[in-house]
C-alpha positions in Angstrom: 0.0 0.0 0.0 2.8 2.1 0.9 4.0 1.6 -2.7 1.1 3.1 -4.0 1.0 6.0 -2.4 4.6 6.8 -3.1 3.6 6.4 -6.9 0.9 8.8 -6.5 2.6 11.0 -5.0 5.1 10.8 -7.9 2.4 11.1 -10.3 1.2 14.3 -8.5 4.2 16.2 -8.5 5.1 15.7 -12.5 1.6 16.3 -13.2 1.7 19.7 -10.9 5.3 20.6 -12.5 4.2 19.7 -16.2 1.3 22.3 -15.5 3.2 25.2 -13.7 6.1 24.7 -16.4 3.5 25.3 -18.8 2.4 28.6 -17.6 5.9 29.7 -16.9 7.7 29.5 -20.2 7.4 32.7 -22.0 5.7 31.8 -25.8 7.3 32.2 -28.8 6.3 35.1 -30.8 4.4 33.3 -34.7 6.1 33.8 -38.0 4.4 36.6 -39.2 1.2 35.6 -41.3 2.0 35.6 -45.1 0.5 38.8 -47.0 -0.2 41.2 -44.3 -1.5 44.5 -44.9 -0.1 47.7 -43.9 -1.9 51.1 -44.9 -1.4 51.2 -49.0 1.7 48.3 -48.6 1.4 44.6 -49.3 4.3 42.7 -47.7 5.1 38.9 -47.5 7.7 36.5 -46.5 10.3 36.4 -49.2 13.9 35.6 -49.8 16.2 38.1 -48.9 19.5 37.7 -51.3 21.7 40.0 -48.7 20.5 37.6 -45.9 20.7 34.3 -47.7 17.2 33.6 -45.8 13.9 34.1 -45.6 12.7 37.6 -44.4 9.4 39.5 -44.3 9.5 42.2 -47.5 7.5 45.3 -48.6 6.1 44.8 -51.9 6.2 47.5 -54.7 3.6 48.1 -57.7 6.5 47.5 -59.7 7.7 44.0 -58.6 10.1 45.2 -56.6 10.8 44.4 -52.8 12.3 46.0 -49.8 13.3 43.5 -46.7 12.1 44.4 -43.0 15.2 43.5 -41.5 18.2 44.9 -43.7 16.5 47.1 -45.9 18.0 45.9 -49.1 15.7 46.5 -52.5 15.6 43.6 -54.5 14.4 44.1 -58.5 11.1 42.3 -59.6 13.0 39.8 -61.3 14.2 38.0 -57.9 12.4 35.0 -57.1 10.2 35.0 -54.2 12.2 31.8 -52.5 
């Protein structure tokens, strides 16, 4: 019986840390949603040729595209990654 209770007890206490871990861990901000809208700007997620990655841009009415993070202009001919 003594057994049992020690393996509740167990049980109790991961259960109880599993939960307060849970509310203690700061989330992780999302990716930013693809196309989002910005007063008269379109922007989207993009490669970034300066960056070598992935990077939110500003979308022009001429193709062209200007990323968040570095600021570098990118002609319309660029693929989108």
């Amino acid at each position: 019986m003594t057994l049992a209770y020690g393996a509740l007890a167990v049980l109790l206490a991961l259960t109880a840390g599993a939960l307060i871990s849970r509310h203690m861990v700061t989330p992780v901000a999302p990716r930013p949603t693809r196309l989002l809208m910005r007063p008269g700007k379109a922007t989207d997620v993009g490669w970034c040729p300066a960056e070598e990655q992935e990077r939110l841009h500003e979308y022009h009415a001429d193709g062209s595209r200007t990323c968040w993070t570095c600021r570098t202009t990118s002609p319309a001919g660029v693929p989108r990654g």
